[in-house]
C-alpha positions, 0 to 999 in steps of 0.5 A, spaced: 500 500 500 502 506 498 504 511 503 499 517 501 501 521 509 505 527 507 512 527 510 513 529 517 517 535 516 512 537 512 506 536 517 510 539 522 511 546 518 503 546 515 501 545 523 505 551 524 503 555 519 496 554 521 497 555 529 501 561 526 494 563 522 490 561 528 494 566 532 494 573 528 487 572 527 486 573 535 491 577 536 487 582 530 481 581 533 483 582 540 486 589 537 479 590 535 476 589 540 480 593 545 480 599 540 472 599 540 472 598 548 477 603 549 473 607 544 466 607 546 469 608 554 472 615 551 466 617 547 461 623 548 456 619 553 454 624 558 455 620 564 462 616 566 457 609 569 454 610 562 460 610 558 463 605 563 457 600 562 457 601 554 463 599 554 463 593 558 457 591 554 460 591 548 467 587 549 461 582 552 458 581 547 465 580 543 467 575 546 460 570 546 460 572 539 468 571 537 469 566 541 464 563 545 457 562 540 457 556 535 452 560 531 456 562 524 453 568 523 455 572 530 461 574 527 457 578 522 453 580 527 459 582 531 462 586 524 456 591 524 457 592 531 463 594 530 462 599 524 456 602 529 462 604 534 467 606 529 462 610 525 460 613 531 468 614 534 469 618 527 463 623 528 465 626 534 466 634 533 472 637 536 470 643 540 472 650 542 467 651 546 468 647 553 470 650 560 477 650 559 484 650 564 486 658 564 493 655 561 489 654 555 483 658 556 485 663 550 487 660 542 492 665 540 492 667 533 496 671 528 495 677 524 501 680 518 501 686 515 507 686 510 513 684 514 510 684 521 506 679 525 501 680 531 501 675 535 494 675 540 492 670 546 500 671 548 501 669 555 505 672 559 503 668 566 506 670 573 507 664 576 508 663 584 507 656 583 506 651 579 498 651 581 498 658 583 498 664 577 496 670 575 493 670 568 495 674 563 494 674 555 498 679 552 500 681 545 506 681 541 509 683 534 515 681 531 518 682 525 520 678 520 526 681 517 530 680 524 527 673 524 534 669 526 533 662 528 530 656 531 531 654 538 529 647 540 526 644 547 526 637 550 523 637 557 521 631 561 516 629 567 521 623 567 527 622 564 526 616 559 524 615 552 518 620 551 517 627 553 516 633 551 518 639 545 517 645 542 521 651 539 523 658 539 523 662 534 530 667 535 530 675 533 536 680 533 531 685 535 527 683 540 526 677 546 524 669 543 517 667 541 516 660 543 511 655 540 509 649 543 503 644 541 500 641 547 493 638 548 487 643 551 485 639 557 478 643 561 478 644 568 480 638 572 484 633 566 491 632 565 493 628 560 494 621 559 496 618 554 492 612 551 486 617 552 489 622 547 488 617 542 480 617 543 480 624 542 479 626 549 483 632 548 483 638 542 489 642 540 492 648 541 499 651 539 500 655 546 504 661 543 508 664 549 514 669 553 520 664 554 519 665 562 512 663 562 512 657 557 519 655 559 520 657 566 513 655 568 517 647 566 523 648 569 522 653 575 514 650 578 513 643 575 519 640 576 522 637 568 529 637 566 529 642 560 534 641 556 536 647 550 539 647 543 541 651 538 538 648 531 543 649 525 538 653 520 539 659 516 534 665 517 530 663 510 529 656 513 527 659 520 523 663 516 518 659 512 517 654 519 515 659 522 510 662 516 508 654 517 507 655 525 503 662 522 498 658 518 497 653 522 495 657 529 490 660 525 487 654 522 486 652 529 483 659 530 478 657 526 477 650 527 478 646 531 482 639 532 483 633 536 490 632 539 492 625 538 499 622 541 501 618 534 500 623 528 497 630 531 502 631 537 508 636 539 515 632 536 510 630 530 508 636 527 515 638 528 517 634 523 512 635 519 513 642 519 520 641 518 519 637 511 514 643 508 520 648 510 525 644 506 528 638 511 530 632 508 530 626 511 527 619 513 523 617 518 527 615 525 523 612 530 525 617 535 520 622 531 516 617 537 520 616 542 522 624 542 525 622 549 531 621 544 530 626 539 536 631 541 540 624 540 536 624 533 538 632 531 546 631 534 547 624 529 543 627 524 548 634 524 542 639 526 545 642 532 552 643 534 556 636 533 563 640 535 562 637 542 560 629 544 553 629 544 554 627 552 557 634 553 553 638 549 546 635 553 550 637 558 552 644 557 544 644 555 541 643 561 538 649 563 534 648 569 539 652 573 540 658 570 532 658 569 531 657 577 536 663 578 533 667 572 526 666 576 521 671 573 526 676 572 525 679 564 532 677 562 531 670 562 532 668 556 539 671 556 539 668 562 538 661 560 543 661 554 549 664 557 552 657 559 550 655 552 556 652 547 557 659 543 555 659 536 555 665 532 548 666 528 547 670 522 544 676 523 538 678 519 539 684 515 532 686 514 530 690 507 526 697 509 519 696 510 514 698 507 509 704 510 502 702 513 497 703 510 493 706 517 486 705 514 487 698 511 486 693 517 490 688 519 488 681 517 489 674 518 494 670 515 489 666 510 489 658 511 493 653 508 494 645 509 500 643 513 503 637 508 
């Protein structure tokens, strides 16, 4: 009788594509399942016991009908549900009307007029603590013409692979002007990072003086601050900040969700960055930004006439910052330990007269790719 069995090298290896197939279906089915549970925990229900019981009920039911029910037809059932939610997930609107924390209570927006811009909704607290503050919105211009460099943050609560960036842009005739993408919490929210993923919190570009968006991180809450001098040109400093411009207006005029993988601070940078002329690959400290300063040294876009060990080092910036306190020198204050890099000084070309009776008006909008 011939032997009709495949050979045994063969049974083993079609067994374990087969326990392979079996596991990526459940580890994909798992995924989806947590997605649409976590989704409708953070939805728009009014009530927390609400979103609670609707969430409990839904992975319930996924797993009698995945797993458990022996009818053919609960899987389908199982897909309809799941379209429901995620077509509800994707209908909830942002807002701009919610009771926001004062940090965040204002989004700023900008006006030009030929070479000068007009900054409103600039804060400018005066902080005592990190929780006790005067609040304070101001106006602010600059001049484009003496717009010399980009400045760029790294701060962390804890040391390690995530934190926080921003920038600063740098002008000859007039202190620094930071920008920072941050989530817009309300009254009684902090961030929390799975949550940011389920739109749990908008976006705001805060536009601030150094000694509060800085100094309120380094003085009042306790996080490592390092500082960098970017190695860009006036041209280049120039289209990223139009870019900021642009997109601080959309803001204005609608509003986002944040979301801590494709619409947060260290992405957006980048993203930015490639719209004002960078070159380069994606890197996986564009995640793990807690690495992005090591990215910029090995990539050549700061100083790399010192090791990159010296160089974070000499940026560190939280004791200059603690001795400069509130005091209006404090961005001359936290640089003056920086490794010394001349910048090129702007020559601005003559400005044009204002027309007094013609209004300044907003920057018109523009996609951020």
């Amino acid at each position: 009788m011939v032997n009709m069995q495949p050979p045994p090298k063969r049974r083993i290896f079609g067994t374990l594509l087969r326990w392979l197939g079996r596991g990526l279906r459940a580890l994909v089915l798992a995924l989806v399942v947590t997605w649409g549970t976590l989704a409708i925990y953070f939805s728009n229900l009014p009530w927390p016991y609400l979103r609670l019981a609707a969430a409990a009920a839904f992975a319930a039911f996924a797993v009698w009908a995945l797993w458990i029910s022996s009818n053919r037809y609960m899987p389908r059932a199982f897909a309809g549900v799941f379209l429901a939610v995620v077509t509800w997930w994707i209908l909830i609107p942002p807002s701009h009307d919610r009771n926001w924390r004062p940090e965040v209570a204002v989004m700023p927006r900008a006006y030009i007029d030929g070479d000068r811009v007009r900054f409103t909704g600039v804060r400018d607290f005066d902080y005592r603590s990190r929780h006790d503050f005067t609040v304070r919105y101001v106006e602010r211009e600059v001049d484009l013409s003496h717009l010399i460099g980009v400045d760029f943050y790294v701060s962390y609560w804890s040391e390690g692979p995530v934190g926080h960036t921003f920038v600063s842009f740098v002008f000859d005739n007039a202190p620094p002007l930071a920008m920072s993408i941050e989530t817009r919490p309300e009254v009684g929210e902090s961030f929390a990072p799975v949550s940011s993923l389920f739109k749990q919190f908008e976006l705001i570009y805060v536009v601030g003086e150094e000694r509060d968006v800085v100094g309120v991180r380094t003085n009042h809450r306790g996080e490592t601050t390092y500082l960098y001098r970017l190695n860009t040109s006036p041209a280049n400093a120039r289209r990223l900040f139009e870019i900021y411009v642009q997109r601080i207006n959309e803001l204005a005029d609608k509003p986002e969700f944040y979301h801590l993988l494709s619409n947060s601070c260290t992405i957006n940078i980048i993203r930015y960055a490639n719209a004002a002329g960078r070159t380069g690959r994606f890197d996986i400290r564009h995640l793990l930004n807690g690495f992005f300063d090591s990215y910029l040294f090995h990539s050549g876009r700061i100083d790399t006439t010192l090791s990159f060990e010296e160089l974070r080092s000499r940026s560190l910036i939280n004791p200059a910052a603690r001795q400069a306190g509130e005091g209006p020198d404090f961005s001359e204050r936290i640089r003056a330990l920086l490794p010394t890099r001349l910048r090129v000084t702007a020559n601005p070309a003559p400005a044009a007269p204002a027309d007094a009776t013609e209004p300044v008006k907003p920057m018109s909008n523009a996609q951020d790719q």
